[in-house]
N, C-alpha and C positions, 0 to 999 in steps of 0.2 A: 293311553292311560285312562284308568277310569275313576272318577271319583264316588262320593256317597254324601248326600240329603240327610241331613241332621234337623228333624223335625221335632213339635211339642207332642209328650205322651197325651196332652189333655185333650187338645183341639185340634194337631193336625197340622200347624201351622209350621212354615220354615222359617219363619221370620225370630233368628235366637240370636242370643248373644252371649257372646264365651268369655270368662276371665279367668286365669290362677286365683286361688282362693286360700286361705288360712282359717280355719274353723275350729274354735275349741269342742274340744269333744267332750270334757270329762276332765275328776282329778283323780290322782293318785296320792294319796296322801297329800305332801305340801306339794307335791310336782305338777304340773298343768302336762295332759294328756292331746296336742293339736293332729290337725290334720290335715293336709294339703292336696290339693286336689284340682278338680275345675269345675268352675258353678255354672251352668245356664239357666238365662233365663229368656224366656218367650215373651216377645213382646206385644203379643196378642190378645193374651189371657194374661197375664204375670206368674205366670205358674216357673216355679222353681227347681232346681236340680243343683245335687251336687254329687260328685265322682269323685270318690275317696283312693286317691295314688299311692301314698306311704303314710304314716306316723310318726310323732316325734316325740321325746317325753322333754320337758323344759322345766 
């Protein structure tokens, strides 16, 4: 089995770190527009990411 290197676009570095995340995106009128997904972030440089999965309107 082989696996895959999840490095930072900034620096290079593999040193990340993964969570689920909740993000507001936006509204919709009175609605809040989220978005969930997974955030990384590099702990080398602090450079951030986030991967947007689905949407939800609330």
């Amino acid at each position: 089995m082989t696996g895959f290197k999840i490095s930072c676009g900034n620096c290079g570095s593999d040193k990340i770190v993964e969570k689920s995340a909740h993000n507001l995106l936006g509204q919709s009128g009175e609605r809040s527009i989220y978005g969930e997904g997974i955030q990384r972030k590099c702990l080398n440089c602090g450079n951030e990411d986030f991967s947007l999965l689905k949407t939800r309107l609330t």
